[in-house]
PyMOL commands that place a pseudoatom at each C-alpha (Angstrom):
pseudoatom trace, name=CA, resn=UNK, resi=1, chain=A, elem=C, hetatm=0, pos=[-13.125, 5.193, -17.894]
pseudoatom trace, name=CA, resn=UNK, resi=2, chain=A, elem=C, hetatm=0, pos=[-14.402, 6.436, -14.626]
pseudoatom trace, name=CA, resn=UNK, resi=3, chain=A, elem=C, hetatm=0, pos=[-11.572, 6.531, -12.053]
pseudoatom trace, name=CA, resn=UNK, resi=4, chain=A, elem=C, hetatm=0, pos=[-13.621, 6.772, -8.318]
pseudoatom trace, name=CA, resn=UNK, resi=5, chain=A, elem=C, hetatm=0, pos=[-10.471, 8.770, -6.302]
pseudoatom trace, name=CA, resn=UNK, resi=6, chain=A, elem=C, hetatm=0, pos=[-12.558, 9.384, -3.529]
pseudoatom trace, name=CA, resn=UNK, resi=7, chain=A, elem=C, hetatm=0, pos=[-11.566, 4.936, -2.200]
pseudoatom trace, name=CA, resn=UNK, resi=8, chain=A, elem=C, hetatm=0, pos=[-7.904, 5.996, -3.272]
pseudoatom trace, name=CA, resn=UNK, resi=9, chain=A, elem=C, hetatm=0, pos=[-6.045, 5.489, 0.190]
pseudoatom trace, name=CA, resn=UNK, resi=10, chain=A, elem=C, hetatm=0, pos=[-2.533, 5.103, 1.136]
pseudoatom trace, name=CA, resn=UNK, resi=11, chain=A, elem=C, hetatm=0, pos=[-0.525, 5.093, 4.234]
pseudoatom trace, name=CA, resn=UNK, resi=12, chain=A, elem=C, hetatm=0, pos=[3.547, 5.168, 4.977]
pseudoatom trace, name=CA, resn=UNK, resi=13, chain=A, elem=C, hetatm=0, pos=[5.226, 3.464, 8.094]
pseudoatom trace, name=CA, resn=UNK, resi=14, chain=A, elem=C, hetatm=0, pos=[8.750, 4.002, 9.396]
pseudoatom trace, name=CA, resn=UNK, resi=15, chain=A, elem=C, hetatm=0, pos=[10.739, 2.138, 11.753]
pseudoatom trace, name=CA, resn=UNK, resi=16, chain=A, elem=C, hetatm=0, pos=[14.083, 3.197, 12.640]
pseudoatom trace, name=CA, resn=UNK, resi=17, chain=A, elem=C, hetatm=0, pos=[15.842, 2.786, 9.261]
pseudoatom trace, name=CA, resn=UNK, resi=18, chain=A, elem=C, hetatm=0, pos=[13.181, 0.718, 7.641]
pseudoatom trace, name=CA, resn=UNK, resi=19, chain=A, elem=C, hetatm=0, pos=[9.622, 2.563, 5.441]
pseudoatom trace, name=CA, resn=UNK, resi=20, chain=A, elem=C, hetatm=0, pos=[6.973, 0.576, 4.318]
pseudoatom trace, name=CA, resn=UNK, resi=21, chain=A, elem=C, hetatm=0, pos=[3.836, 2.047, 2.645]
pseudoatom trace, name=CA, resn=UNK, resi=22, chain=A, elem=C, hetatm=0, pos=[0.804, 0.680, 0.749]
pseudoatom trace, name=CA, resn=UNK, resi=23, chain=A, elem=C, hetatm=0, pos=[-1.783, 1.886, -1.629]
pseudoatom trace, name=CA, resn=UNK, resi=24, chain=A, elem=C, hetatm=0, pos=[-5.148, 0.814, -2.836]
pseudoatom trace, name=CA, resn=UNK, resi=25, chain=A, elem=C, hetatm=0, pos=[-5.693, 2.594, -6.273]
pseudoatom trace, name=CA, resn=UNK, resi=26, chain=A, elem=C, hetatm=0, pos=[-6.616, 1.960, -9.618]
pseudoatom trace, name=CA, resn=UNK, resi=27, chain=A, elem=C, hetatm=0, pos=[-4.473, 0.874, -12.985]
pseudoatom trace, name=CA, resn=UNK, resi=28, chain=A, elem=C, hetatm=0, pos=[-5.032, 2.659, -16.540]
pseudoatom trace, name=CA, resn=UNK, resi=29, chain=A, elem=C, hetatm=0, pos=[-7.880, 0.433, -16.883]
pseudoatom trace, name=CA, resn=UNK, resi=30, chain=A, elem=C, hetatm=0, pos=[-9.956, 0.921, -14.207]
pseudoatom trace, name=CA, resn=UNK, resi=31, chain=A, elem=C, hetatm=0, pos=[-8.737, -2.241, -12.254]
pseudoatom trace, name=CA, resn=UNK, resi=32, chain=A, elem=C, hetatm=0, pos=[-8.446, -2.141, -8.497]
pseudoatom trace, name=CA, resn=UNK, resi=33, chain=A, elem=C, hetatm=0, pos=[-4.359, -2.518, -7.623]
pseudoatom trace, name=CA, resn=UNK, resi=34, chain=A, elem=C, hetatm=0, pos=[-2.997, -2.610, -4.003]
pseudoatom trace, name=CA, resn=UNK, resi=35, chain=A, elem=C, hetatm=0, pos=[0.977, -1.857, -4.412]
pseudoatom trace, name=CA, resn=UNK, resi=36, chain=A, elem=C, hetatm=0, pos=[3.257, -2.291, -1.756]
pseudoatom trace, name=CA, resn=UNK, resi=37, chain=A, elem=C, hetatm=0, pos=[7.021, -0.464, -1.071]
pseudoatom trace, name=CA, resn=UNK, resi=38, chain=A, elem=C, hetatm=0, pos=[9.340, -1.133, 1.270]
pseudoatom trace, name=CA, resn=UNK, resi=39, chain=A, elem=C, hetatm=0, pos=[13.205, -0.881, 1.684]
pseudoatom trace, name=CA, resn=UNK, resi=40, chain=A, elem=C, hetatm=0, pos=[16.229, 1.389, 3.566]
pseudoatom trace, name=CA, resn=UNK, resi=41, chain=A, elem=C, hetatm=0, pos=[14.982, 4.613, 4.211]
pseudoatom trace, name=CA, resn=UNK, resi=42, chain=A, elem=C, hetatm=0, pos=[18.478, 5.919, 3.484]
pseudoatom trace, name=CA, resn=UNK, resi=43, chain=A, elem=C, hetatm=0, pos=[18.063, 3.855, -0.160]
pseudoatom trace, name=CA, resn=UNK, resi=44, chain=A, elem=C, hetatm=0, pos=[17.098, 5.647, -3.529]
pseudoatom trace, name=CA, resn=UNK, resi=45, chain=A, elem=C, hetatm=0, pos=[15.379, 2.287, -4.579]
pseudoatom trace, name=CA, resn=UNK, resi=46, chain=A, elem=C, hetatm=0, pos=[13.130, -0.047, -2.202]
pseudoatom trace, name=CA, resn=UNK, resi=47, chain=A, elem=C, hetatm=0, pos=[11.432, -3.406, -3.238]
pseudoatom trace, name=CA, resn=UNK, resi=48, chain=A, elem=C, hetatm=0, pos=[7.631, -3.483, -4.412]
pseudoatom trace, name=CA, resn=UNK, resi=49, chain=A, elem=C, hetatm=0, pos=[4.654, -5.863, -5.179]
pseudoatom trace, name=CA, resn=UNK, resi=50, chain=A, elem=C, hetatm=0, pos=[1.890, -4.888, -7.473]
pseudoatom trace, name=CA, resn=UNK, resi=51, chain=A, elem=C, hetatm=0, pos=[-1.472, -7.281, -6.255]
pseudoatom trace, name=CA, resn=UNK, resi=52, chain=A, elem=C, hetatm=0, pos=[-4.379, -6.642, -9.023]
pseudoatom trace, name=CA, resn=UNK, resi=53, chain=A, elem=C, hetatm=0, pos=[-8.019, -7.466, -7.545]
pseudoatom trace, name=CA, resn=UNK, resi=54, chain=A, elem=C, hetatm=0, pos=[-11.163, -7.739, -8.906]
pseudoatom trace, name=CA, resn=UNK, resi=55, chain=A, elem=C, hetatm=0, pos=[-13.348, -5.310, -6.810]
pseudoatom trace, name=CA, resn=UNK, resi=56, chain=A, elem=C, hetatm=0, pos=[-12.658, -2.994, -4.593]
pseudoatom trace, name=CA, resn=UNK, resi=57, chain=A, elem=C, hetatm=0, pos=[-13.213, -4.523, -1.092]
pseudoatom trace, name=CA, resn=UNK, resi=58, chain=A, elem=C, hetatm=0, pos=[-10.474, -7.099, -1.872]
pseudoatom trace, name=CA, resn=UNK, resi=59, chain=A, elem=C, hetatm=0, pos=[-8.529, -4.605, -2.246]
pseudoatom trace, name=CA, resn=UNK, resi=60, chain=A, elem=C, hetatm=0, pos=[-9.211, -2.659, 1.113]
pseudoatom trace, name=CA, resn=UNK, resi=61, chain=A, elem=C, hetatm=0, pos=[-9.572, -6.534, 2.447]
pseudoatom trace, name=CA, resn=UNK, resi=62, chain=A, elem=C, hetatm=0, pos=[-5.342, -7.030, 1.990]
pseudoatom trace, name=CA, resn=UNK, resi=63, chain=A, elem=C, hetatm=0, pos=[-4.695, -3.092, 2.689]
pseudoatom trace, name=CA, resn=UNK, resi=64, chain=A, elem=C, hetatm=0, pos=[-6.144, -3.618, 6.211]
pseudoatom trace, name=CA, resn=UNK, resi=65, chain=A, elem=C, hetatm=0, pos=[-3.738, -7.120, 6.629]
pseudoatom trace, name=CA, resn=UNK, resi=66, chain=A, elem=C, hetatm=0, pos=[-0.911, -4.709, 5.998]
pseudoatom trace, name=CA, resn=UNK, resi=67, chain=A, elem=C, hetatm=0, pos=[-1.916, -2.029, 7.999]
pseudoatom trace, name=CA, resn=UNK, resi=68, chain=A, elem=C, hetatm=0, pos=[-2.628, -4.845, 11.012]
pseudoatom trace, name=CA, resn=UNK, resi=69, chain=A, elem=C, hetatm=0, pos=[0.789, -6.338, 10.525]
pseudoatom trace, name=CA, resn=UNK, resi=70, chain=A, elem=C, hetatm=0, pos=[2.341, -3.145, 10.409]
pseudoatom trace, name=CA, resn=UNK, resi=71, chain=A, elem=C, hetatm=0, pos=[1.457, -1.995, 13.784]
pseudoatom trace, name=CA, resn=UNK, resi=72, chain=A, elem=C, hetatm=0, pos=[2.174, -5.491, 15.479]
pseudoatom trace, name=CA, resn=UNK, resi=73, chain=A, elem=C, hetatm=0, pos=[5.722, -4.938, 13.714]
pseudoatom trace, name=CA, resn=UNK, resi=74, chain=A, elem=C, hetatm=0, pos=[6.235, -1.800, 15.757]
pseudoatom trace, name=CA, resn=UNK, resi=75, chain=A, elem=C, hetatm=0, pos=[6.033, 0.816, 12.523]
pseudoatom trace, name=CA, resn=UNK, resi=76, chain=A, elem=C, hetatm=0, pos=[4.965, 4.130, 13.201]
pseudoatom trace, name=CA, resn=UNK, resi=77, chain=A, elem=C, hetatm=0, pos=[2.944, 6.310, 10.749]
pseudoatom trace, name=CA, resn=UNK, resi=78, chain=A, elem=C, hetatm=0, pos=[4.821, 8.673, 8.975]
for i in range(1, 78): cmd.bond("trace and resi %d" % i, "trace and resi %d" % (i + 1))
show_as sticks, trace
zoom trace
């Protein structure tokens, strides 16, 4: 298995009492996985969606829709 770390990324966003953050990494087998988390920042458990893709631009493809939306939402890196 070669794992490439190096395309790894991941970003958090607050807003008021609200985080959001996404990732683009990959699964025990080598597959490309963006994974999503979001909920109360004052919560020990959020919500979260696990997207598989077959290559990696997909992947950075629906990381860069979240990032977009993000900042039209009003989040702030964190």
């Amino acid at each position: 298995m070669d794992y490439q770390l190096d395309k790894w990324k991941r970003q958090d966003w607050r807003k008021h009492t609200r985080h959001y953050s996404c990732e683009v990494r990959q699964n025990l087998f080598g597959q490309w996985v963006v994974l999503r988390r979001w909920g109360r920042v004052s919560a020990f458990q959020g919500q979260s969606s696990e997207t598989m893709c077959d290559r990696y631009e997909q992947a950075l493809k629906i990381f860069d829709g979240v990032v977009k939306r993000r900042e039209r939402r009003g989040y702030s890196y964190w």
